[in-house]
Biopython code that builds the backbone (N, CA, C, O; Angstrom):
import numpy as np
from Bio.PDB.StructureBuilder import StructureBuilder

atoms = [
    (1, "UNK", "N", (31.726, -6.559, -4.930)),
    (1, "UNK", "CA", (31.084, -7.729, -4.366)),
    (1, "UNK", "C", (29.849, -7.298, -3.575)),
    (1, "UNK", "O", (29.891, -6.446, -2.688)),
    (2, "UNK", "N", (28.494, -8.096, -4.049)),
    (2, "UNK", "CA", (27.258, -7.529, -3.135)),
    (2, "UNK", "C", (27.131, -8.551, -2.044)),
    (2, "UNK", "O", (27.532, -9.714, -2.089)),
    (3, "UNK", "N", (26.620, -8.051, -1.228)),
    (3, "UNK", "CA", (26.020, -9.130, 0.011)),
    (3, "UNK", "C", (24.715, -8.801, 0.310)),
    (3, "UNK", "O", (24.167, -7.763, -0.059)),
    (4, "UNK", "N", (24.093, -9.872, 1.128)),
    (4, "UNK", "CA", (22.912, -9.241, 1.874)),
    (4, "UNK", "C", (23.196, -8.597, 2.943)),
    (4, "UNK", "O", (24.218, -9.001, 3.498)),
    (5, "UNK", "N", (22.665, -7.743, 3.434)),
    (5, "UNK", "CA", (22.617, -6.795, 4.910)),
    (5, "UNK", "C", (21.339, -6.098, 5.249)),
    (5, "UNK", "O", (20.735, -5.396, 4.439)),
    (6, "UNK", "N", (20.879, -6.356, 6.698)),
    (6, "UNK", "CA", (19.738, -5.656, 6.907)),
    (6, "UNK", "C", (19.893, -4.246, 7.701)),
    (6, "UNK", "O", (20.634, -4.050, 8.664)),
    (7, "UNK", "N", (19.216, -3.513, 7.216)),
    (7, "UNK", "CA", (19.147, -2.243, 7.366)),
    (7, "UNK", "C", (17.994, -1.554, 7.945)),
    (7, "UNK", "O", (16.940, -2.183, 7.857)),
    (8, "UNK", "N", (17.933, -0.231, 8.606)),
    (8, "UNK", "CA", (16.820, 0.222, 8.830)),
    (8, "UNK", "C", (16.724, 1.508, 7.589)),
    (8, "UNK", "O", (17.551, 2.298, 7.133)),
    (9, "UNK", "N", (15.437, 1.273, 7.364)),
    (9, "UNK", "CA", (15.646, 2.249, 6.174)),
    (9, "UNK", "C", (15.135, 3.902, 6.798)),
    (9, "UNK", "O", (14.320, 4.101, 7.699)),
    (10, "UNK", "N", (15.837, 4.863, 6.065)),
    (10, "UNK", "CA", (15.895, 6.178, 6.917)),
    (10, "UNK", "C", (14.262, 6.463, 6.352)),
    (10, "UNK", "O", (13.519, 6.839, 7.258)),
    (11, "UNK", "N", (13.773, 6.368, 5.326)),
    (11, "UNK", "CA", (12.073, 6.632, 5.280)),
    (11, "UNK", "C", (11.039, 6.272, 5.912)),
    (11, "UNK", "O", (10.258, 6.992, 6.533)),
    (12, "UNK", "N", (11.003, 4.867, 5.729)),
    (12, "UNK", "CA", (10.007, 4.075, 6.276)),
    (12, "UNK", "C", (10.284, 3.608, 7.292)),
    (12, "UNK", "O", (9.523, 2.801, 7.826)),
    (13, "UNK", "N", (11.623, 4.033, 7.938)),
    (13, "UNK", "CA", (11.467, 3.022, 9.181)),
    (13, "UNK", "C", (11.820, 1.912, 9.637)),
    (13, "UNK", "O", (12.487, 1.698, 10.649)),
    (14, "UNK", "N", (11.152, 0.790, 8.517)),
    (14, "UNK", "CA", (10.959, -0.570, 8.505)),
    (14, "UNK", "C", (12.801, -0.804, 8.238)),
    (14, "UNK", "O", (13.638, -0.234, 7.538)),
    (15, "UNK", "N", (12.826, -1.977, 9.236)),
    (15, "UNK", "CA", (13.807, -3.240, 8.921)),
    (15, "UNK", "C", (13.869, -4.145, 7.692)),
    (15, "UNK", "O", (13.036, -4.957, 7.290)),
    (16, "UNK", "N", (14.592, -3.940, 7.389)),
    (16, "UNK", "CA", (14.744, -4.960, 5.701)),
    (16, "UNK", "C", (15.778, -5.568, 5.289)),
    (16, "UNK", "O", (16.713, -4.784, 5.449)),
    (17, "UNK", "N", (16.106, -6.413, 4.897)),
    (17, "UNK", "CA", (17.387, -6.956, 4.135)),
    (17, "UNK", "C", (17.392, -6.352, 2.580)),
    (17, "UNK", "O", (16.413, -6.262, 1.840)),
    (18, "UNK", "N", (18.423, -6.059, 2.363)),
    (18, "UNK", "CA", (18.777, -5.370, 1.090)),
    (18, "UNK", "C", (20.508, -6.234, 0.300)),
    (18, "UNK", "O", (21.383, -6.917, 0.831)),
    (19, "UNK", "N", (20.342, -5.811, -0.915)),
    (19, "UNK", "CA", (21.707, -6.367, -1.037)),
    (19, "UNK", "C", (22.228, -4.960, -1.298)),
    (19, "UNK", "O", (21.573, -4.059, -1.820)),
    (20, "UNK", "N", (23.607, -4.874, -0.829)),
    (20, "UNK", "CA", (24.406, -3.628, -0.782)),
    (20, "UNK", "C", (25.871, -4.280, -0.556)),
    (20, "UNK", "O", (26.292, -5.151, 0.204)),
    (21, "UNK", "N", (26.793, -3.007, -2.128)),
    (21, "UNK", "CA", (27.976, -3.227, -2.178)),
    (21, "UNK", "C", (28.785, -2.945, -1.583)),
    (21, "UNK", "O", (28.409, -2.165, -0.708)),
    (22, "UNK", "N", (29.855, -3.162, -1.543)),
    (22, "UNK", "CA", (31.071, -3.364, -0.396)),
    (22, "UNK", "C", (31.663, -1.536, -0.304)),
    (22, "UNK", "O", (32.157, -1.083, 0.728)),
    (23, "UNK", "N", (31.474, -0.683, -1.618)),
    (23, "UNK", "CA", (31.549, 0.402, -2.025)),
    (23, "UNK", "C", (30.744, 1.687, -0.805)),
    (23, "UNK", "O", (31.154, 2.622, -0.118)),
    (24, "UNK", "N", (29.389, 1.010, -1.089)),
    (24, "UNK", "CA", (28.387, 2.187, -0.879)),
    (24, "UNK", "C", (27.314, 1.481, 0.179)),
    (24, "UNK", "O", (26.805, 0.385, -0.056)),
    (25, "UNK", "N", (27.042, 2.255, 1.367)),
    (25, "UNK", "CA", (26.219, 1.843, 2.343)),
    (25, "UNK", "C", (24.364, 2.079, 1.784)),
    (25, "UNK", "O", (23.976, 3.032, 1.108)),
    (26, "UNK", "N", (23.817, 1.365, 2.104)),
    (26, "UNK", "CA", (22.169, 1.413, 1.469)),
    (26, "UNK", "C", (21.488, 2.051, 2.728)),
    (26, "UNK", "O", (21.740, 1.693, 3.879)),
    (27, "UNK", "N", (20.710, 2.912, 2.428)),
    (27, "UNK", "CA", (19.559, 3.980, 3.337)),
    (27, "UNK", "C", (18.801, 3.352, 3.416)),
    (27, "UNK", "O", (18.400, 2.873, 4.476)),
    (28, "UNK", "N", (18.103, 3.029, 1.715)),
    (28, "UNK", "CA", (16.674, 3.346, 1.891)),
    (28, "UNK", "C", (16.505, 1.568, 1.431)),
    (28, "UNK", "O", (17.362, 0.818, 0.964)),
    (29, "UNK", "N", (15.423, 1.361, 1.690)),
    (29, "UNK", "CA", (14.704, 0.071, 0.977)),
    (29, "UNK", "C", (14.840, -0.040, -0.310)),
    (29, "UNK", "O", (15.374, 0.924, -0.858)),
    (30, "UNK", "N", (14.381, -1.314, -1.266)),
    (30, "UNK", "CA", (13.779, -0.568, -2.593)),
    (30, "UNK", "C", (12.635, -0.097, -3.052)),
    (30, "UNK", "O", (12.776, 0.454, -4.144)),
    (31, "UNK", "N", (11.476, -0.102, -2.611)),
    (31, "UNK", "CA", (10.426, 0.458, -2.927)),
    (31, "UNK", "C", (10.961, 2.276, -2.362)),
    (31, "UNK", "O", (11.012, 3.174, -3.203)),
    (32, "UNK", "N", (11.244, 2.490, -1.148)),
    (32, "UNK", "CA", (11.427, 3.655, -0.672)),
    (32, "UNK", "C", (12.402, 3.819, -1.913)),
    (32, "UNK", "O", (11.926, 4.268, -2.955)),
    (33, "UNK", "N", (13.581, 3.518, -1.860)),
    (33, "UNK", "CA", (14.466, 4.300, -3.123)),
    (33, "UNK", "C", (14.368, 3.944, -4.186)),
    (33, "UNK", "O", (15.431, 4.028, -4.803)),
    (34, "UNK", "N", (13.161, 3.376, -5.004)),
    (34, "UNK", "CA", (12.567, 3.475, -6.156)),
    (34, "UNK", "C", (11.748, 4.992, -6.373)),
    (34, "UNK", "O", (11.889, 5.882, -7.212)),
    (35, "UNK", "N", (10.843, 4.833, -5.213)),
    (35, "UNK", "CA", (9.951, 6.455, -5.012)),
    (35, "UNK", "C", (11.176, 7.316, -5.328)),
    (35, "UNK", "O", (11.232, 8.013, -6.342)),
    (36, "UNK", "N", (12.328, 7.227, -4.261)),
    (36, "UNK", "CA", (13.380, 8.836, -4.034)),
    (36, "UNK", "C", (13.634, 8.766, -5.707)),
    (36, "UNK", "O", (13.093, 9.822, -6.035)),
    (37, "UNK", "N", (14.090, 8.211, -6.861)),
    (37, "UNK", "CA", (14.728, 8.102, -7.859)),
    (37, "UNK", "C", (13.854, 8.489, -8.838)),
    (37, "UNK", "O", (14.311, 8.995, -9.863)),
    (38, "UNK", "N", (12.197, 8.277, -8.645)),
    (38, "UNK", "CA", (11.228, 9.036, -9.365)),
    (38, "UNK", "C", (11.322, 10.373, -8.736)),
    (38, "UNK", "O", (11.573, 11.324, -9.477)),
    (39, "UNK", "N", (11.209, 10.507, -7.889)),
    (39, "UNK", "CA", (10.672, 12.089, -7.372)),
    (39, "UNK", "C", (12.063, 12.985, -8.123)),
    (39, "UNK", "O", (11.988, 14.146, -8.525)),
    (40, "UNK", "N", (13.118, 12.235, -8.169)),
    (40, "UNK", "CA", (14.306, 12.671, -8.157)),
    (40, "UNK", "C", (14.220, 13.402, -9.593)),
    (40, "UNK", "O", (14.142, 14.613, -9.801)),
    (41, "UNK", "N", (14.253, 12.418, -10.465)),
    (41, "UNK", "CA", (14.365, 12.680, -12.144)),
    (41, "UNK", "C", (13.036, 13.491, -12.285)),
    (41, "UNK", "O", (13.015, 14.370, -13.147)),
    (42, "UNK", "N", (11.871, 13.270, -11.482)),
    (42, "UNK", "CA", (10.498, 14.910, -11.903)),
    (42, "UNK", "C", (11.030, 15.754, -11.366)),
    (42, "UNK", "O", (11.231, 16.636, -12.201)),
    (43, "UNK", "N", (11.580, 16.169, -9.969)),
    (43, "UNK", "CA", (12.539, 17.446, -10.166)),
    (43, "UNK", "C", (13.780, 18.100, -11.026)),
    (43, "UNK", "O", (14.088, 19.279, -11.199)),
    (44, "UNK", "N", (14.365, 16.895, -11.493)),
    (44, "UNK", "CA", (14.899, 16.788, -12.766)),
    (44, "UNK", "C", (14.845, 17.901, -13.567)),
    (44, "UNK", "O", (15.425, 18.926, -13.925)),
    (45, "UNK", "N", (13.721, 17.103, -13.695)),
    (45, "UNK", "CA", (13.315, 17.307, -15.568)),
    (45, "UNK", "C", (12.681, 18.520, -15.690)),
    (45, "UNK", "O", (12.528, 19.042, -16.794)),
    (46, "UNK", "N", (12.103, 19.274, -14.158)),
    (46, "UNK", "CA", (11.331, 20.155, -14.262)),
    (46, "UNK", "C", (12.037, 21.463, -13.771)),
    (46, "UNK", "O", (11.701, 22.620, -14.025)),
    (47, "UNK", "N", (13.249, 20.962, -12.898)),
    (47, "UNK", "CA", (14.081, 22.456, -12.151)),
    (47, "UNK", "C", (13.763, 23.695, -13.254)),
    (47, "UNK", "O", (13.166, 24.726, -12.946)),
    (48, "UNK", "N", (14.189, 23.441, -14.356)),
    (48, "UNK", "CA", (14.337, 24.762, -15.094)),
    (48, "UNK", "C", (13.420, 26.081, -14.498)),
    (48, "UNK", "O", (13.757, 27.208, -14.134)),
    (49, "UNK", "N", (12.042, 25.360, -14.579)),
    (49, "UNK", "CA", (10.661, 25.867, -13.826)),
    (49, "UNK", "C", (11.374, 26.964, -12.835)),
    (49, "UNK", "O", (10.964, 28.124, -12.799)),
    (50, "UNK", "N", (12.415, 26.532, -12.075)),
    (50, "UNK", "CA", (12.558, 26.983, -10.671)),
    (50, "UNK", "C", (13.203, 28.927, -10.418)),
    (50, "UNK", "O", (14.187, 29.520, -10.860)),
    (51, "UNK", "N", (12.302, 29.264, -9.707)),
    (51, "UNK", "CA", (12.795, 31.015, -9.652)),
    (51, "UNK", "C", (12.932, 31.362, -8.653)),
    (51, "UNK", "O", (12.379, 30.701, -7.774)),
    (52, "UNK", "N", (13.624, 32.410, -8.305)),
    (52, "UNK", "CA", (14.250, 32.821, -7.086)),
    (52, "UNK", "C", (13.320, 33.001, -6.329)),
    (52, "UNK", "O", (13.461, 32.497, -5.215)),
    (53, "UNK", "N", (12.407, 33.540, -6.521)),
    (53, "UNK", "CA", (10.877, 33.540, -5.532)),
    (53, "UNK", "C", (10.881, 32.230, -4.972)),
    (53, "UNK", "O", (10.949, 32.261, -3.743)),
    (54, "UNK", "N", (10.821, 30.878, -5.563)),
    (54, "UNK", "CA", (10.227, 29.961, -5.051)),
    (54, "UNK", "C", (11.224, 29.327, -4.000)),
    (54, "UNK", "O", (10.778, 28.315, -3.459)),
    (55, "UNK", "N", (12.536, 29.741, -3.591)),
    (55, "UNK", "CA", (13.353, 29.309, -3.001)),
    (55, "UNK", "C", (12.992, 30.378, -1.374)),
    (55, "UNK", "O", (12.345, 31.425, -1.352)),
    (56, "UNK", "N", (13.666, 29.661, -0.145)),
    (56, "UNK", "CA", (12.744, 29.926, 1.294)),
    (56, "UNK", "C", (14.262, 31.338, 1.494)),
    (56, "UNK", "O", (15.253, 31.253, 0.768)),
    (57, "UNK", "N", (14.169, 32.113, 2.215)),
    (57, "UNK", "CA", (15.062, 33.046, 2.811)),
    (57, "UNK", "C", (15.230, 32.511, 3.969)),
    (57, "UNK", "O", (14.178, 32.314, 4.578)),
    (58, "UNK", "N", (16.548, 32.087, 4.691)),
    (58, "UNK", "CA", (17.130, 32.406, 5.605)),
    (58, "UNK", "C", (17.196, 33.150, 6.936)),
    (58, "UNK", "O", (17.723, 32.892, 8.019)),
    (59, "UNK", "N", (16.280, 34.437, 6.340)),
    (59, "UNK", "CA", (16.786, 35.330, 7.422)),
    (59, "UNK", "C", (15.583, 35.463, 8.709)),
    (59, "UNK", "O", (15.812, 36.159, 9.699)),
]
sb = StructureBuilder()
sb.init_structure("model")
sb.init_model(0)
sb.init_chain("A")
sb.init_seg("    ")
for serial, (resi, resn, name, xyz) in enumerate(atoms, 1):
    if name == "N":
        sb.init_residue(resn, " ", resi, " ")
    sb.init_atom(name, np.array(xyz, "f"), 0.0, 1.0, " ", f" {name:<3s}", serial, name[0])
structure = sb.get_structure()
């Protein structure tokens, strides 16, 4: 079951009403978690790219 609920979204900041299920609490807006879901699938699609160099050390 969805409802409306307003939220502060953890990106932007901004106050918004969102609809969100009874399941799962909503972060982001939808424009903000439209962006996170692109950025998401180009890291995706591109990790393979990724080498131990490019990852930060710890120490």
């Amino acid at each position: 079951m969805s409802r409306k609920v307003t939220i502060e979204c953890k990106s932007c900041k901004k106050e918004v009403e969102v609809t969100q299920s009874s399941k799962f609490k909503r972060k982001y807006c939808d424009p903000c978690s439209a962006k996170n879901k692109k950025e998401w699938k180009e890291w995706e699609k591109n990790r393979w790219k990724l080498t131990v160099d490019d990852c930060e050390d710890d120490d």
